[in-house]
DOSE-871629 format. One line per 8 residues: number of its first residue (from 0); their letters; for each residue x, y, z of N, C-alpha, C. Coordinates in nm, 3 decimals, decimal comma. Example, Ala and Ser with C-alpha at 12.3 -4.5 7.8 and 13.67 -1.06 7.14 Angstrom:
REM residues 2
0) as) 1,319:-0,569:0,780:1,230:-0,450:0,780:1,320:-0,330:0,780 ~ 1,285:-0,225:0,708:1,367:-0,106:0,714:1,290:0,003:0,787
REM end
This chain:
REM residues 144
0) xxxxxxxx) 11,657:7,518:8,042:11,590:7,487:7,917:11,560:7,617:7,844 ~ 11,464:7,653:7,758:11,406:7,712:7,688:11,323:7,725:7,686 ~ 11,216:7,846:7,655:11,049:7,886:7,600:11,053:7,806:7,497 ~ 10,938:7,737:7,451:10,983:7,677:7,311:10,822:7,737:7,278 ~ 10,827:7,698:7,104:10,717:7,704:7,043:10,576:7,594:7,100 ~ 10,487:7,644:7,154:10,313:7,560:7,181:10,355:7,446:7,087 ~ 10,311:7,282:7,150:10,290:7,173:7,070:10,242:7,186:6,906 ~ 10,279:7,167:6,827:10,224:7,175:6,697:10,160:7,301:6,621
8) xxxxxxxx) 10,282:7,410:6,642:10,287:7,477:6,593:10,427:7,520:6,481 ~ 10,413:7,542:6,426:10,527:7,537:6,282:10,514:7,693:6,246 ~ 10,655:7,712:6,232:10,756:7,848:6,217:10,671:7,880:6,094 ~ 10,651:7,993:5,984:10,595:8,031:5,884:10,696:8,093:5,767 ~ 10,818:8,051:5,839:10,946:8,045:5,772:11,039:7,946:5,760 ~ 11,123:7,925:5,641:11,247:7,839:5,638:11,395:7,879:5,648 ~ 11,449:7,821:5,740:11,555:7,895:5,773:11,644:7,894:5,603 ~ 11,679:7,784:5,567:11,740:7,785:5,462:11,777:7,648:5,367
16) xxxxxxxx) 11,772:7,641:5,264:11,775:7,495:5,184:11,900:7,454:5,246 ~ 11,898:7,320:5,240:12,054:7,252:5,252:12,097:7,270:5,362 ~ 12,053:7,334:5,500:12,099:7,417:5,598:12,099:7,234:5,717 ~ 12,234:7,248:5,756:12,190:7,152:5,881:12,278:7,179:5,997 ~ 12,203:7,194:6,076:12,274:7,231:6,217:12,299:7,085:6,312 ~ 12,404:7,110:6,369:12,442:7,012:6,469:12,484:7,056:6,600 ~ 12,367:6,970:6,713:12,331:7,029:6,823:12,424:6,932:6,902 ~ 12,518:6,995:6,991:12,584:6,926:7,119:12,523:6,943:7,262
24) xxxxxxxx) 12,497:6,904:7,349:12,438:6,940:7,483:12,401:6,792:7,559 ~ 12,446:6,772:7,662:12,440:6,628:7,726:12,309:6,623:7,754 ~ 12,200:6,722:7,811:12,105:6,716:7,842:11,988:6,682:7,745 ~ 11,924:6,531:7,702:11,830:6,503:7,585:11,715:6,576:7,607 ~ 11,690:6,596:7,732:11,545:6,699:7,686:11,587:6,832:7,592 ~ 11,722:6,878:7,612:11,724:6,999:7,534:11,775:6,975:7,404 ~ 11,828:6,866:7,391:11,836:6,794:7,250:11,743:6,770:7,152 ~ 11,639:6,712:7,239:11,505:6,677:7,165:11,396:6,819:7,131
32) xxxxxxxx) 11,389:6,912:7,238:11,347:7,024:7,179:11,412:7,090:7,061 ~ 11,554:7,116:7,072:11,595:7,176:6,965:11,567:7,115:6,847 ~ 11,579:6,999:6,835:11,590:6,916:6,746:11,440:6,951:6,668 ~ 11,346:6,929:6,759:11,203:6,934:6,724:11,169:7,143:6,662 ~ 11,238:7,253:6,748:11,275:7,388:6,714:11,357:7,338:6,543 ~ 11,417:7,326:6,521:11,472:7,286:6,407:11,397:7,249:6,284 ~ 11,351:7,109:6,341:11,254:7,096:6,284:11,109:7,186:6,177 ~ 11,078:7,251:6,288:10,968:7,333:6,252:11,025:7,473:6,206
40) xxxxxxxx) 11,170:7,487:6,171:11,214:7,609:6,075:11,249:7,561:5,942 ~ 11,230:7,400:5,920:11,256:7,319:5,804:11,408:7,277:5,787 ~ 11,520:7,252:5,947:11,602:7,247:5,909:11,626:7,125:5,979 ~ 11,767:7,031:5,872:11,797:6,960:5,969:11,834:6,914:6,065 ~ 11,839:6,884:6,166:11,925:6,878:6,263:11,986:6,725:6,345 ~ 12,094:6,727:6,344:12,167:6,580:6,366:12,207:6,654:6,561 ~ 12,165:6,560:6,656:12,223:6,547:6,772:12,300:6,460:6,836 ~ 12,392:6,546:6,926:12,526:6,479:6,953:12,524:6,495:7,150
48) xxxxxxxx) 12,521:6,433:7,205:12,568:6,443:7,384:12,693:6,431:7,403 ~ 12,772:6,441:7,318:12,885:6,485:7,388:12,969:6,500:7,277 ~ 13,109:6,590:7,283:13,159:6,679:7,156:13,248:6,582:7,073 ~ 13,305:6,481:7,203:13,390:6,354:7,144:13,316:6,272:7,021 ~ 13,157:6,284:7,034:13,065:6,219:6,939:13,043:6,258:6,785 ~ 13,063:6,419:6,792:13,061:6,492:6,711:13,170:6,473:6,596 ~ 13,295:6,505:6,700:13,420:6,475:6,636:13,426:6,353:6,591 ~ 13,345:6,248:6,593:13,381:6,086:6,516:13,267:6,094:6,400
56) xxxxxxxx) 13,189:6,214:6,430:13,060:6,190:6,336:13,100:6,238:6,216 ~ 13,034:6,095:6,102:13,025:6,192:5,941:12,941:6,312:5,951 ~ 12,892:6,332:6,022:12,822:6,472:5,993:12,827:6,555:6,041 ~ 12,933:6,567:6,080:13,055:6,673:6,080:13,059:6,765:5,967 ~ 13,059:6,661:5,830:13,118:6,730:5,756:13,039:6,822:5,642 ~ 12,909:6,780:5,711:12,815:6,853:5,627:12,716:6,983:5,722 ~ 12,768:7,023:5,831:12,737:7,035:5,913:12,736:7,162:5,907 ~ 12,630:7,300:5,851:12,622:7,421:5,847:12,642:7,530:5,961
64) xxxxxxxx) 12,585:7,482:6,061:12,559:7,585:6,172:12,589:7,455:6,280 ~ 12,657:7,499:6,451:12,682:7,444:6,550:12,583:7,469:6,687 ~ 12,561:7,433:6,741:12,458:7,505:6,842:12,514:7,411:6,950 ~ 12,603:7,424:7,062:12,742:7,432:7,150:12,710:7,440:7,262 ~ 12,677:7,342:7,401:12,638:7,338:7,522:12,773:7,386:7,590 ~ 12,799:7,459:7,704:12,921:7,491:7,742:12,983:7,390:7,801 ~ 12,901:7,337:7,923:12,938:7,244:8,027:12,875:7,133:7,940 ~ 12,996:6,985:7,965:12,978:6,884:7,866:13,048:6,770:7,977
72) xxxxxxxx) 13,002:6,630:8,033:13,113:6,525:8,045:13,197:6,541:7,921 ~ 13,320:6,492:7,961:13,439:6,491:7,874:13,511:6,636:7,848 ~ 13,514:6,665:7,739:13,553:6,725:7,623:13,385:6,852:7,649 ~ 13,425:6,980:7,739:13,339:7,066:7,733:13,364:7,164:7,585 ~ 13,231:7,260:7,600:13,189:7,342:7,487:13,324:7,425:7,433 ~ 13,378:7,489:7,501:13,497:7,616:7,462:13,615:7,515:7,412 ~ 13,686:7,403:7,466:13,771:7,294:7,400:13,693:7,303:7,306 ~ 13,589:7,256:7,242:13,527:7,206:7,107:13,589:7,288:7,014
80) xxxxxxxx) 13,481:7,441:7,076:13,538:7,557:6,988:13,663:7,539:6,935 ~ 13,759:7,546:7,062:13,927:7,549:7,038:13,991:7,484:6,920 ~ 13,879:7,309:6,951:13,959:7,264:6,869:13,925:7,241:6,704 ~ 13,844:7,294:6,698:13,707:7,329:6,536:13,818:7,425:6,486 ~ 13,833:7,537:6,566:13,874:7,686:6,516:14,048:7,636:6,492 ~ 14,113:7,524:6,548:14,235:7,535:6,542:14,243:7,421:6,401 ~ 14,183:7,352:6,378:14,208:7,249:6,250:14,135:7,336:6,156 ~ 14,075:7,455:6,106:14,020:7,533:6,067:13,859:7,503:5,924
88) xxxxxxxx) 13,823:7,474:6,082:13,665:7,453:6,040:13,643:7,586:6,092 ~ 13,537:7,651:5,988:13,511:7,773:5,935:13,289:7,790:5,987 ~ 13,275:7,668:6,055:13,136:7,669:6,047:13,064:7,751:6,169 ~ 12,955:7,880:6,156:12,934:7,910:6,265:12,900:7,840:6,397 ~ 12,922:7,914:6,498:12,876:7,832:6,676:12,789:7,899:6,692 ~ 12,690:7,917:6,778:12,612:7,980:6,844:12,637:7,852:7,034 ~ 12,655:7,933:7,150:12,645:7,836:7,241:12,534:7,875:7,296 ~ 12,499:7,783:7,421:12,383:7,772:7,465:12,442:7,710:7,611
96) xxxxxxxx) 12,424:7,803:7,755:12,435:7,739:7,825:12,345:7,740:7,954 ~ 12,343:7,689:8,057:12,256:7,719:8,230:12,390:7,749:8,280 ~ 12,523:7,745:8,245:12,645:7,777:8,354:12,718:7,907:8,324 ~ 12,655:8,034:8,234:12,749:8,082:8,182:12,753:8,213:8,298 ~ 12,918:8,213:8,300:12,949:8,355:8,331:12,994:8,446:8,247 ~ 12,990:8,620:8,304:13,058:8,667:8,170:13,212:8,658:8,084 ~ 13,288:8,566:8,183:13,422:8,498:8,127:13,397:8,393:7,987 ~ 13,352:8,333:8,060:13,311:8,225:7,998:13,232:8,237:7,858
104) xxxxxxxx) 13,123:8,345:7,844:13,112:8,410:7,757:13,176:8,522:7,669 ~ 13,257:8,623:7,695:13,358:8,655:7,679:13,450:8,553:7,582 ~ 13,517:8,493:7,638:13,599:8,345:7,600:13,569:8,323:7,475 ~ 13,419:8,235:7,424:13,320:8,196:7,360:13,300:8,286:7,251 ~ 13,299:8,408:7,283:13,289:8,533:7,151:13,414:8,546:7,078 ~ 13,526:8,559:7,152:13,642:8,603:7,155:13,653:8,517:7,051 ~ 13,682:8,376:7,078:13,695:8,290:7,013:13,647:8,269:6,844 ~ 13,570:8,342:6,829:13,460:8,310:6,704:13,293:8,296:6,717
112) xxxxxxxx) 13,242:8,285:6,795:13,125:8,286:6,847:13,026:8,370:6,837 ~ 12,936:8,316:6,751:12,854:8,401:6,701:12,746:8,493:6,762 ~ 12,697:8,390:6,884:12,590:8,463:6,983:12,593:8,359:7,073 ~ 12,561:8,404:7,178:12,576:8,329:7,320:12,447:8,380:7,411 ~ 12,340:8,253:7,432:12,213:8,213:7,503:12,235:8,118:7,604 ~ 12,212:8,300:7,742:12,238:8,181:7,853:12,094:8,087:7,885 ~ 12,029:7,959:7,895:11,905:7,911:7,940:11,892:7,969:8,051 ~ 11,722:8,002:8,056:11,647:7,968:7,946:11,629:8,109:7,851
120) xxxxxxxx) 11,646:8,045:7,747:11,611:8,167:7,661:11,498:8,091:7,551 ~ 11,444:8,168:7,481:11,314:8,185:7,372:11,392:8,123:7,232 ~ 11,284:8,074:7,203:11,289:8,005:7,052:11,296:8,085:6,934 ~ 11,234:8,178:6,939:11,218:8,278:6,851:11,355:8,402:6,797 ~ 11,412:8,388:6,934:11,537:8,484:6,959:11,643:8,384:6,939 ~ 11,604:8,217:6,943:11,735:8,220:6,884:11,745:8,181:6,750 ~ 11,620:8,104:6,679:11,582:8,178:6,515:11,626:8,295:6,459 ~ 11,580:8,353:6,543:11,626:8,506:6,460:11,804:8,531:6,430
128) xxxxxxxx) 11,818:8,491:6,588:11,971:8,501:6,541:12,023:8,389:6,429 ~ 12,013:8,279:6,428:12,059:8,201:6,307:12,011:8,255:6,189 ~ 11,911:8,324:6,178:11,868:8,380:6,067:11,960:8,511:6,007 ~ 11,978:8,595:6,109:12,029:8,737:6,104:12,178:8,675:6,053 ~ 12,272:8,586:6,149:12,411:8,535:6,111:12,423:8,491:5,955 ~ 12,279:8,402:5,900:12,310:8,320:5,803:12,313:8,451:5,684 ~ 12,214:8,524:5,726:12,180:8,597:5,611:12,335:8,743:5,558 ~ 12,380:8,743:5,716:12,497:8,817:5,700:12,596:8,743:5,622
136) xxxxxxxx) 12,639:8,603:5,655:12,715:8,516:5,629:12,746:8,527:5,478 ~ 12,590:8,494:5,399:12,565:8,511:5,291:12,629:8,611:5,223 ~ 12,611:8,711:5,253:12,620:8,869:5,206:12,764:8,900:5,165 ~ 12,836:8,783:5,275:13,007:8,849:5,241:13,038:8,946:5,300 ~ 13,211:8,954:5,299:13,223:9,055:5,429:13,209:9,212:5,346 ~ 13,174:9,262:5,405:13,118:9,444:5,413:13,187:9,469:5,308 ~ 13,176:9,560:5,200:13,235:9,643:5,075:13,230:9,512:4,964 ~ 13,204:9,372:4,939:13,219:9,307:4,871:13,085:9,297:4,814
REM end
């Protein structure tokens, strides 16, 4: 799992208007935290248990940021990637796993991957990183 934010406490920031992330991970307790982490940065967040779900979902297509369990029944995290990055959806990943090795992570970067949190990791650190990515994202690539 994760450190998360104390019961009823709310971020003092917004990650970003219009911003909606879509969380994959079979495990609902870590669904429901994120979801609720999300929440309290003012963003939306649509959850999915498994990647096959994702891929049938309309909200897919509105779908800003990815947040990517590695190990999945079915259709695991790095296939997802594979197959996002090969029909060329352009939307960041961030993964999130309890199984990762440094292959596996490795893999995951290589791939397109924006930052990789093995559990448990902190709420705050991984805010920041969606924050730091979005705000780069924004910016355009370097000299533009």
């Amino acid at each position: 799992m994760f450190r998360s934010l104390p019961e009823g406490v709310r971020l003092g920031y917004r990650l970003a208007e219009n911003f909606t992330i879509s969380i994959v991970d079979d495990d609902p307790t870590v669904r429901d935290a994120l979801c609720r982490l999300m929440d309290s940065a003012g963003v939306t967040a649509d959850a999915f248990a498994r990647a096959e779900e994702l891929l049938a979902s309309p909200s897919r297509t509105k779908t800003t940021w990815l947040l990517l369990d590695v190990r999945m029944p079915g259709m695991d995290g790095l296939e997802l990637q594979r197959r996002l990055v090969a029909s060329g959806w352009k939307v960041p990943i961030i993964f999130i796993s309890a199984h990762a090795d440094e292959q596996v992570r490795a893999d995951a970067m290589q791939a397109g991957a924006v930052e990789f949190f093995e559990k448990p990791f902190s709420s705050p650190a991984l805010l920041k990183a969606i924050r730091a990515a979005s705000a780069s994202l924004a910016a355009g690539p370097a000299g533009k």
